[in-house]
N, C-alpha and C positions, 0 to 999 in steps of 0.2 A: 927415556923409556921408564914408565913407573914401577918401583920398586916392587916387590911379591908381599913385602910386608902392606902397604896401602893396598895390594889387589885384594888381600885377605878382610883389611877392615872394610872394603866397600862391597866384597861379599858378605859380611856377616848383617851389615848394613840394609842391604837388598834382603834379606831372609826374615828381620824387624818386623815387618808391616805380617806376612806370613805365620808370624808366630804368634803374633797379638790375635788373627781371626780364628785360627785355632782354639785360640783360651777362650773367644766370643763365644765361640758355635761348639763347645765343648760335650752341648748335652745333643742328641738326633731334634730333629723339628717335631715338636708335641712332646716329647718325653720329658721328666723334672725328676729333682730328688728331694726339694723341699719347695716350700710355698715361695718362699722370697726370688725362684727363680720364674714365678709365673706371672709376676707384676702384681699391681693394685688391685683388688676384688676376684682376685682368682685362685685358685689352691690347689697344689701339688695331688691328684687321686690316684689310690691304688686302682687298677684292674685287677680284673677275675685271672689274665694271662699272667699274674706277675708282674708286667708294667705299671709306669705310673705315667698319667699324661696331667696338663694344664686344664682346670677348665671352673664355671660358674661354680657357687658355693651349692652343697647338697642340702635337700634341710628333711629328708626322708633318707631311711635306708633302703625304698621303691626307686630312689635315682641312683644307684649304687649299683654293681653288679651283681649278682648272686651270690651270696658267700661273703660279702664284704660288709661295713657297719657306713652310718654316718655322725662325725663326730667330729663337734666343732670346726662343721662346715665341710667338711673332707671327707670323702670314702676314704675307710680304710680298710686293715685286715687284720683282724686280733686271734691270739691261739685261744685255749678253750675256757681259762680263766682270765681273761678280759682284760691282758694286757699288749700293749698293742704301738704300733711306732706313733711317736708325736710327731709334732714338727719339727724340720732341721735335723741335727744330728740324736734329741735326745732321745729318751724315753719317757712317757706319760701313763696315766692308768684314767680311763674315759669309762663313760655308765654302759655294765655288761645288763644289754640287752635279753629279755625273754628269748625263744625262739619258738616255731611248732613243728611237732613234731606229729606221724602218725596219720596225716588224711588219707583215710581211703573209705570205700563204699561198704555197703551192709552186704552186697552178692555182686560176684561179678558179672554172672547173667539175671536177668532181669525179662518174663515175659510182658510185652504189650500193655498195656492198663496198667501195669502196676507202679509202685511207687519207691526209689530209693532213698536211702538217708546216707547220706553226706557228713560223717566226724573229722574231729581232729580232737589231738591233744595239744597245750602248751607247757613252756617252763615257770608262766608266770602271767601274769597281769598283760595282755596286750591292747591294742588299738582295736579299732572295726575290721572284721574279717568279712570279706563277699566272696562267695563263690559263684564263678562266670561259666554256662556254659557253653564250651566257644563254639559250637557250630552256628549259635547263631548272635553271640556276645550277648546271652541273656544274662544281668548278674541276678541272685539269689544274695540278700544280706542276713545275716545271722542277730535278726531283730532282739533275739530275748537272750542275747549273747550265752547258749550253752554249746558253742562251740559246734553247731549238726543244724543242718538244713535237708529238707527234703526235694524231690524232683523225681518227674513222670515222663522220661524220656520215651522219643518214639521210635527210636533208631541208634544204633550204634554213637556213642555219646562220650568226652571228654571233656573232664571238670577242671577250673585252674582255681585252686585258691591265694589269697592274699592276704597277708593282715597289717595293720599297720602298727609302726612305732615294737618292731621287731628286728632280730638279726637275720630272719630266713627271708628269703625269696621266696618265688611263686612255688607252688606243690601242684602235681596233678596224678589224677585218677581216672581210670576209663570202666566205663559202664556200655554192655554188650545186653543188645534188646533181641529176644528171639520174636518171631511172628509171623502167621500163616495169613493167608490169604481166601476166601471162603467166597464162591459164585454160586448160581444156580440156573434152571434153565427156562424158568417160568417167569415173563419179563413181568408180569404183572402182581406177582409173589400171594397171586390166589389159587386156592388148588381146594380139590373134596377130598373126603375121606374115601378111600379106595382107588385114586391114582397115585401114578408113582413119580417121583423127580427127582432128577440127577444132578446131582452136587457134583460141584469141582473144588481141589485142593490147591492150592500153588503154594509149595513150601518156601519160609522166607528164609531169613536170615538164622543162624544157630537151632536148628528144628534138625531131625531130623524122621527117618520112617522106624514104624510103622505112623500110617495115618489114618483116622477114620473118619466117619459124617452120621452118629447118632448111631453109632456101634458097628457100621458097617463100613470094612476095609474096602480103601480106596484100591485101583486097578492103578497100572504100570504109569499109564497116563495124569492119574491121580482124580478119576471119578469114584462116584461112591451110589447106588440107586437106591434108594428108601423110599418106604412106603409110604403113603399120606394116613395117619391117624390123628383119633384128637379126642384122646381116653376121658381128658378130665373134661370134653365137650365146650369149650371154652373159645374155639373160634378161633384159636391160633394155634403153629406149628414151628418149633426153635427145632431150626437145624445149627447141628453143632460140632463143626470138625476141630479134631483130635490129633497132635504129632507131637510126638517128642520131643523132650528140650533135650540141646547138645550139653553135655555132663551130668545126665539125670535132675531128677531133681520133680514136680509137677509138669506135665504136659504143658505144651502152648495151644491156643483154641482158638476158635475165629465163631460168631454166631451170626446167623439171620433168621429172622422171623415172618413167617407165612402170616395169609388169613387163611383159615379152614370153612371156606364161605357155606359148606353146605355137608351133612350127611345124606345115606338114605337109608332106610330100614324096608327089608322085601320081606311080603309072605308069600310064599307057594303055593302051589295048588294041585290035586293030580292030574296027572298029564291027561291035557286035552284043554282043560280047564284056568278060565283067566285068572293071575294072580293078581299081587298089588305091591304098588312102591309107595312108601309116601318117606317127605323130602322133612328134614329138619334143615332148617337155613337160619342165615344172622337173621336179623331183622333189616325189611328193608331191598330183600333180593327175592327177583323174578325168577321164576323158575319155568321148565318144560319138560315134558316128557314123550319124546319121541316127536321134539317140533308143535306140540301143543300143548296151553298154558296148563300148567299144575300150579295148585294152590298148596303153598309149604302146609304140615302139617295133616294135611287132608288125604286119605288113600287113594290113589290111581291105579284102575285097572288094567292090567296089562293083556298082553296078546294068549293065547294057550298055551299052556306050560309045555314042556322048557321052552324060552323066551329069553331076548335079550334086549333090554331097552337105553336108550341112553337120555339119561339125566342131566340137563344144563342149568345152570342159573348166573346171572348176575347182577355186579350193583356195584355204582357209583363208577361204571365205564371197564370195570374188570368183571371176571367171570371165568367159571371154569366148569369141567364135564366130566362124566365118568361113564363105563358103559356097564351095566348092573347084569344080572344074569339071575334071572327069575326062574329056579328049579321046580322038578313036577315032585311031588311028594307023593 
């Protein structure tokens, strides 16, 4: 029967092999505490979590995580005056990096057509800065390096910048676009002077009411009816809705542009007796009056006062009408 002294050494024996894989496997799988335990070509990096894992040489502070440097092949983590763990057990002092600080936009709303600018400030001398913006991964570079790039978003918008051969990570900033929406009911967007057309509003994004269409408030539904003029005689007609930006600030607007194909000028007559229209038109438009040709320009006799005739004209496949009202004087 074997002694309890040899049952002890052949248990401690048995334990040998066990205690050796333990010193092996001493660090978790991926984790390090200095380079020498990541092999040849590979180097101990800090995370952003406070870990540190094995992995390829960095050679940007872009391959790095947020917050961390890269130096001498390794992300690290340095306090505020740039010193920071070296390799192994020691301590070293590595090149304290620029940073930027400060990007953000000129307004954080922004109506439709317009244009923001994009700054930053730094601590120093950096790399190329691009600002991306990522709805569609458009980059913007900062050609003339003053740190500000412009951009004419058209919709609710988020910037990322970057710059290289820094200690920051990416920065962003968001840009909010208000804008209204502007229809009408004339497919052919020809109209006279003396009809009327009904605008619609569809308010968009950061707008809100009151809303108007060339001064005149829209209804519940968001129409607006304005009258067809065309003071300065020009031939055309800018409707032009009007709502408020959400935090004050100038109005957001939507326009469209008529032709104003035709006027007419009426003379009276006393009652009984025929008056006359005659038609100012572009150049180029047919005209009628009461279903027979009228020559722009030229007076048309109309029926015995009071009368009501209606005026047509078109050109180039559009065309519009009004119905004139010839009083007896």
């Amino acid at each position: 029967m074997p002694s309890v002294k040899h049952l002890s050494v052949k248990f401690l024996l048995a334990l040998a092999p066990l205690s050796v894989v333990a010193v092996v496997v001493g660090c978790p799988p991926g984790t390090c505490t200095s380079d020498a335990e990541c092999g040849v070509g590979f180097y101990c990096h800090a995370k952003a979590d406070g870990s540190h894992q094995c992995g390829e040489a960095c050679g940007d502070v872009i391959e790095c995580d947020q917050g961390l440097l890269c130096a001498d092949s390794a992300c690290v983590d340095r306090d505020p005056v740039g010193e920071g763990e070296g390799e192994g057990e020691g301590e070293g002092e590595g090149e304290v990096l620029p940073t930027v600080q400060d990007f953000a936009a000129s307004a954080d709303v922004i109506r439709v057509g317009e244009t923001v600018s994009l700054s930053w400030t730094t601590s120093g001398a950096v790399g190329a800065c691009t600002v991306t913006r990522t709805s569609d991964n458009h980059a913007i570079a900062d050609d003339d390096g003053d740190h500000a790039v412009t951009d004419a978003p058209i919709f609710d918008t988020d910037y990322r910048l970057l710059c290289l051969d820094t200690a920051s990570g990416a920065l962003t900033v968001s840009v909010d676009v208000a804008s209204v929406t502007l229809a009408q009911d004339e497919a052919d967007r020809t109209v006279a002077v003396g009809e009327q057309v009904v605008a619609h509003v569809q308010r968009g994004p950061h707008t809100d009411a009151p809303c108007t269409v060339n001064g005149v408030a829209t209804d519940a539904g968001g129409d607006a009816t304005v009258d067809v003029v065309d003071a300065d005689a020009d031939g055309a007609l800018a409707l032009t809705a009007s709502c408020a930006t959400e935090g004050g600030g100038p109005p957001t607007t939507a326009s469209i542009e008529l032709v104003v194909l035709f006027d007419v000028a009426v003379t009276g007559a006393p009652s009984g007796q025929p008056g006359s229209v005659t038609i100012d038109a572009l150049p180029g438009a047919v005209c009628t009056v009461d279903d027979v040709a009228a020559t722009p320009g030229t007076p048309v006799a109309t029926p015995p006062t009071p009368a009501t005739v209606t005026v047509a004209c078109t050109r180039d496949s559009a065309g519009a009408s009004v119905e004139v009202a010839v009083p007896a004087t």
